[in-house]
N, C-alpha and C positions, 0 to 999 in steps of 0.2 A: 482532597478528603475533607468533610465538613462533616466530621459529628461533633456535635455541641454536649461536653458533659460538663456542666452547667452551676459546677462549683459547691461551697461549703457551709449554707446557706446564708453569708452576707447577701449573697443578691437579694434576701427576702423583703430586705433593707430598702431598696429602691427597684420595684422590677420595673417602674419604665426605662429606668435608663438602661439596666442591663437589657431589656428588650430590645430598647432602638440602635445599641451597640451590637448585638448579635443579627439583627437584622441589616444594618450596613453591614458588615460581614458578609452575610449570605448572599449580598448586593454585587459585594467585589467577588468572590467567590464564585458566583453562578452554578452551582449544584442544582442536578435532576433532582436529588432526597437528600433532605435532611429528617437526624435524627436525634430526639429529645426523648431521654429516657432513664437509661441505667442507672448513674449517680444520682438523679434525683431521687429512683426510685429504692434506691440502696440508704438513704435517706429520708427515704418518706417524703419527698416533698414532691409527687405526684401531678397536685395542683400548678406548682410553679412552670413544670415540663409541659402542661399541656395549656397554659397560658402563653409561653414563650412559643410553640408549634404553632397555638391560633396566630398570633402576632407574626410570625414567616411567612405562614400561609396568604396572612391579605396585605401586604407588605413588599413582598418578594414575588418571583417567578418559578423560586424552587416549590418543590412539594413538600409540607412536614408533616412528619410520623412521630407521636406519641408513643414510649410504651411506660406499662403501670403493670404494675399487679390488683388484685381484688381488694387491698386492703385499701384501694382509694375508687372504691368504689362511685361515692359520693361525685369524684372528678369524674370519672366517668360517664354517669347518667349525666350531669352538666353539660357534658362536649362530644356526648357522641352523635351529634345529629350534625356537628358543627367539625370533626378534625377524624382522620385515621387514626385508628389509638389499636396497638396491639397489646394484648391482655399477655401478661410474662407469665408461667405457667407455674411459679412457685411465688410466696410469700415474701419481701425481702426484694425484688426485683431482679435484675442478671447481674451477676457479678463479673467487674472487671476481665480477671486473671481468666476467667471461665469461656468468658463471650470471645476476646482472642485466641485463644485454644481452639474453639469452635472453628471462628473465623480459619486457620492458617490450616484445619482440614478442609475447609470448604475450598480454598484456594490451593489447595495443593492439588487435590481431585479437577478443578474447573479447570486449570493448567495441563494435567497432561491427557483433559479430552476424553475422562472416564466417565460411565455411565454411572450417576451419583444420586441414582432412586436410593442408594442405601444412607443417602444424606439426607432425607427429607425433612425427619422430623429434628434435625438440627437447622434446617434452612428454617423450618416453620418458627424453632424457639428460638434463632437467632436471627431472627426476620430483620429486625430496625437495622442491627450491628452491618448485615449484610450491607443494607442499602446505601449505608454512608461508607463503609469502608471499600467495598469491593465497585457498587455502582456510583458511587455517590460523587462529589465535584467532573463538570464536565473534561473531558479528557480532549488532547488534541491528537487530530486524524490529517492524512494528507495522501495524495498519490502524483506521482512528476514524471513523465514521459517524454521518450525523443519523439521530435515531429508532430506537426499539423494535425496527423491522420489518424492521433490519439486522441484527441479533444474528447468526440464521442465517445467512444469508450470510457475514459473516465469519468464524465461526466454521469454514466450508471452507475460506475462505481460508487461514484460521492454520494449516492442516494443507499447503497448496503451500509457504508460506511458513517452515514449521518445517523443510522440508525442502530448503532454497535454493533452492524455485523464485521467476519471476518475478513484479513487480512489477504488469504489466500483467496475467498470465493470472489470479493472488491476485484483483484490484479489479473484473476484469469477470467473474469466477466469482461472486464473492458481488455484484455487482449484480444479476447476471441469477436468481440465485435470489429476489430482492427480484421483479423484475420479472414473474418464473411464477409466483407464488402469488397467486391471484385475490381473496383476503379484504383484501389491500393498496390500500385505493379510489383511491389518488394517482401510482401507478406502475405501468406496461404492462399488463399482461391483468389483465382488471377495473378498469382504472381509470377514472377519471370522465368521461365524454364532456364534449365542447364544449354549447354553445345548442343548436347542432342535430340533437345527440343522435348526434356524431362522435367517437372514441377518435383525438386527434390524441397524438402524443406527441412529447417531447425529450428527447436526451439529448446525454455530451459526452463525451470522452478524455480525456487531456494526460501524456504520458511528458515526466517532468523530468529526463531526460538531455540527450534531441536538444530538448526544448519543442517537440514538436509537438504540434498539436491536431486531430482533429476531429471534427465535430457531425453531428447531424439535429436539424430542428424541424419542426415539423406532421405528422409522418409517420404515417401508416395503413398498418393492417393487415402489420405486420410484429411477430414475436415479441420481439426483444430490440435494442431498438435500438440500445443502448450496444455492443453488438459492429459494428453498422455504422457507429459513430462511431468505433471504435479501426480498423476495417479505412480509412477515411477519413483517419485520421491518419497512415496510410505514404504520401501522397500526396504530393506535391510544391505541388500547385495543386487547389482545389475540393474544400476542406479542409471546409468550411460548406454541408452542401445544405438545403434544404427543401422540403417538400409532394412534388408532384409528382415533381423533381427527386429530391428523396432517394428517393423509392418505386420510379423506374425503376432509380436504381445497386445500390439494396438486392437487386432482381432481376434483374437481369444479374450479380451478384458470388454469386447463389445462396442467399440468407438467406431463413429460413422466411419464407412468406405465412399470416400470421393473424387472424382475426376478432378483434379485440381487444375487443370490445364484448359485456360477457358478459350474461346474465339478471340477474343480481345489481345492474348496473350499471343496466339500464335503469328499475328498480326505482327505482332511489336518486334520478335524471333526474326521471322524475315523480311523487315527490313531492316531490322539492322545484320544482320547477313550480308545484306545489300550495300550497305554505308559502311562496312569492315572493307569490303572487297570493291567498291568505287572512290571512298574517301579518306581510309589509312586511318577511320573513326576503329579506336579502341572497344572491342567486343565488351569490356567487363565495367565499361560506364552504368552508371546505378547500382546501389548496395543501400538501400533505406531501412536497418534493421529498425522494429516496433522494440523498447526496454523500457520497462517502467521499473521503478521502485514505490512502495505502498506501505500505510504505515496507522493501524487501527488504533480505537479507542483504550483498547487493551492493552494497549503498546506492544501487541505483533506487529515484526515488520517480514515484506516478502518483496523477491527481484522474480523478473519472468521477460522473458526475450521470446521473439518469434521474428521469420525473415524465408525468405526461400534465397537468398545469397545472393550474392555477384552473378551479374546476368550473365548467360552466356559462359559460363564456369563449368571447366573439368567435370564431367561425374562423378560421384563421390565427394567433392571438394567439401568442406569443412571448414567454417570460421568460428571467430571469435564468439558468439552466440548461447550456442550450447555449452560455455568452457568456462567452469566454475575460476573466478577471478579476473578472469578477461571479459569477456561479456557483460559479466552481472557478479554481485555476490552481496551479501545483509548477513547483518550482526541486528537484532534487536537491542541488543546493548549498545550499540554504537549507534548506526543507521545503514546506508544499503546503497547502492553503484550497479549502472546499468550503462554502458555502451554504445555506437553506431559508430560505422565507417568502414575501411578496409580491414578485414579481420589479421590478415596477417602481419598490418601494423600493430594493432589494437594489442597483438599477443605478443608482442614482443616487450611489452613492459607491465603485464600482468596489471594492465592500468585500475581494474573496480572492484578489486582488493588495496587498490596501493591504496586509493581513492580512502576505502574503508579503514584503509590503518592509519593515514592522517587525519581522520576526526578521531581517533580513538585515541591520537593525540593533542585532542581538545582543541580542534580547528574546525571553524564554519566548512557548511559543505561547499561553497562559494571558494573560501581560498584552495581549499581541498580540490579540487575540480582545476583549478586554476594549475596550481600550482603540478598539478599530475601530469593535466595537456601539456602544458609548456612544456616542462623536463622532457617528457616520451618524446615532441616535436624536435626540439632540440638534440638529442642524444641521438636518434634516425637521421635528423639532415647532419649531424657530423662526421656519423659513422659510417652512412647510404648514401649521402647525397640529395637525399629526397625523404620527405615524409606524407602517406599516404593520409587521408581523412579523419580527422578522433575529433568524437564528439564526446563529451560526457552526461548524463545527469546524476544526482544525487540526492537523498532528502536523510538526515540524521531521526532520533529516535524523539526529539522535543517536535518534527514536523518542519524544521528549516529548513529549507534545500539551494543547493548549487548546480549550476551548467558554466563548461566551459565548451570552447572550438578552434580548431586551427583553419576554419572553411570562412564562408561568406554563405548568407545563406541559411542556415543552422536554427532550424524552428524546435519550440518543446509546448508542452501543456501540461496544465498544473492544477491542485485543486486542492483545496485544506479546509479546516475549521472557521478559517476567517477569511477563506478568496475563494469567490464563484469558480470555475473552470475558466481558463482562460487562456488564449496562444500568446507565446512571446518568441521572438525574433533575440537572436545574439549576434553579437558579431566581438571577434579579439581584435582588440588596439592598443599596443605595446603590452602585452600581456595580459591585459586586463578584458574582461568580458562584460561587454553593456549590453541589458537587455530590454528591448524596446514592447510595447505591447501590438501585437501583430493589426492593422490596422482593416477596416471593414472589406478595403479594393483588396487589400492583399489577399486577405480569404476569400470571398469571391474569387480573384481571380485564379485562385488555388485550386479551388475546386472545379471551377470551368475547364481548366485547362486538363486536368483528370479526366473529367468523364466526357471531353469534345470526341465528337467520332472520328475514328482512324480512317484510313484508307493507304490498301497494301501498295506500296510504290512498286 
């Protein structure tokens, strides 16, 4: 937040200096708007406000906004060919006590998503106050994904989100691009059918403002189902549908009906049928749930999961995915935990809540993550004998994020305020998670190996 109220008129005393002090400010700072106005104008010193605005203006990278009343008229016709200057609609300038008043209805409304045409003529007289308080120093944004096969996807997103859009449109933009591209065998069209050769799929929401959530699991023959889990999550009640249930709301609320079951997929079905029944290969090899967490200018943050399951899985089956804590879960206040691997591991230590309650006790999301996998890996190989796949990610509410893994293997993509999109590679060595940046052959060969064409053995 950078508004400049600009003091008791010692600065008249020397305004280059206070000048070229306020302007390294707005230097470190980086604000869209700055605003010069009130206190000057609450003191009449009009001129010195729209001196110090000119001087940001060609100075800085920010934008500066003037305001005045009529009684510095004089300043006016001087700079207005030269600065934004908004005319204050009363004598006397805006006062303090008044312009925050304004302010904290205008954010109480912008908050919970009301229609605030009945705000107007307070946005118009609190026009500056706005700029600096509510839009004003740049804010940080970020989205962190499991897997490769999110890059693109976030990478739209980073373009909503460089642009202060929101939190939720950012996270279910880039899932559903995950989810339309058919070479993806683990997530919505093209992905892996059940036993009996069914495209069921799950997905989930979770806006960490209100903590609402909601899910589908089993669901057929619908294109994206992570939008009928965020359309599910404005609901009040019957937050969690599945199978049948989720397929009749998805169609009464109007969302595409699709054959999720492509050529490619069925392909993939029998033979491993074939390699179950000639090689003692494991039916339920591959589970690559898509989790990201996302986190706007606004400081919304949102988790959203999508996956069509363990290959080759019971009908009906059910994982970690859809399952608020397990799967996914965001605090705006905190930050937010998403998921991959074997769900019935995953749920047995409510891992992307635990995730969330160790930064909320003031841990990076790095040891957070770390320190989650371990424990869960450990406590299953002492108690089972074995522990199935847990991957984590993580990004807190400043934009910092964590991954940890118990695999080899273990890719994610990332994207923030200050790092292009970008794949990284992890690997755990004695507890600790090193992450390497995914190299050019590696993606290539990533994706070659994707989309090479099958043949049914």
């Amino acid at each position: 937040m950078a508004c400049l109220y600009c003091g008791d008129g010692t600065y008249l005393k020397n305004p280059d200096e206070v000048s070229r002090k306020l302007c390294a400010m707005v230097n470190k700072l980086k604000p869209d708007v700055v605003m010069c106005g009130p206190c000057f104008n609450y003191l009449n010193y009009g001129k010195m406000a729209a001196r110090i605005a000119y001087d940001i203006n060609q100075n800085t990278s920010s934008k500066a906004i003037a305001a005045m009343s009529d009684d510095n008229q004089e300043t006016i016709n001087e700079y207005k060919d030269k600065l934004c200057i908004i005319k204050t609609p009363k004598k006397g300038g805006i006062g303090l006590n008044e312009s925050l008043e304004g302010m904290c209805v205008l954010a109480k409304a912008l908050y919970q998503e009301k229609e605030i045409e009945e705000f107007k003529e307070k946005i118009l007289f609190l026009g500056c106050c706005l700029a600096s308080f509510l839009l004003g120093g740049k804010k940080m944004w970020g989205i962190i994904a499991t897997w490769r096969m999110a890059v693109e996807g976030i990478s739209e997103a980073s373009h909503i989100l460089q642009e202060k859009g929101d939190a939720g449109d950012a996270i279910e933009t880039a899932i559903k691009a995950v989810e339309d591209f058919p070479y993806y065998k683990s997530v919505g069209y093209g992905g892996l059918p059940n036993e009996e050769m069914e495209v069921e799929l799950d997905a989930a929401y979770m806006d960490g403002n209100t903590l609402s959530i909601g899910a589908v699991a089993a669901i057929k023959d619908f294109a994206n189902p992570v939008s009928i889990a965020r359309r599910l999550s404005k609901e009040k009640v019957n937050n969690i549908l599945v199978g049948e249930g989720a397929e009749k709301f998805a169609h009464k609320e109007g969302f595409e009906r699709k054959n999720m079951l492509t050529d490619r997929a069925k392909i993939h079905y029998r033979n491993r049928v074939k390699e179950v029944r000639e090689q003692e290969i494991k039916p339920y090899a591959g589970h690559d749930t898509v989790g990201m967490v996302c986190l706007d200018q606004q400081g919304k943050m949102t988790s959203a999961t999508s996956t069509s399951g363990l290959f080759m899985k019971k009908k009906g089956r059910v994982g970690d995915s859809p399952i608020a804590g397990s799967g996914f879960y965001v605090d705006s206040s905190v930050g937010g935990a998403s998921a991959t691997g074997l769900g019935e591991d995953l749920m047995k230590g409510c891992i992307s809540y635990e995730i969330v309650r160790l930064m909320a006790e003031g841990m990076h999301p790095q040891a957070a993550c770390e320190k989650a996998v371990n424990q869960l890996d450990h406590r299953l190989k002492e108690r089972r004998g074995h522990a199935g796949d847990l991957s984590l990610i993580a990004m807190n509410n400043k934009g910092e994020w964590g991954v940890a893994t118990n695999i080899e293997g273990f890719s994610f993509a990332v994207a923030t305020e200050n790092q292009e999109p970008i794949v990284y590679l992890t690997k755990n060595k004695d507890g600790k998670c090193i992450h390497e940046v995914a190299s050019q052959e590696w993606l290539d060969h990533y994706m070659k190996t994707r989309m090479a064409p099958l043949e049914e053995k």
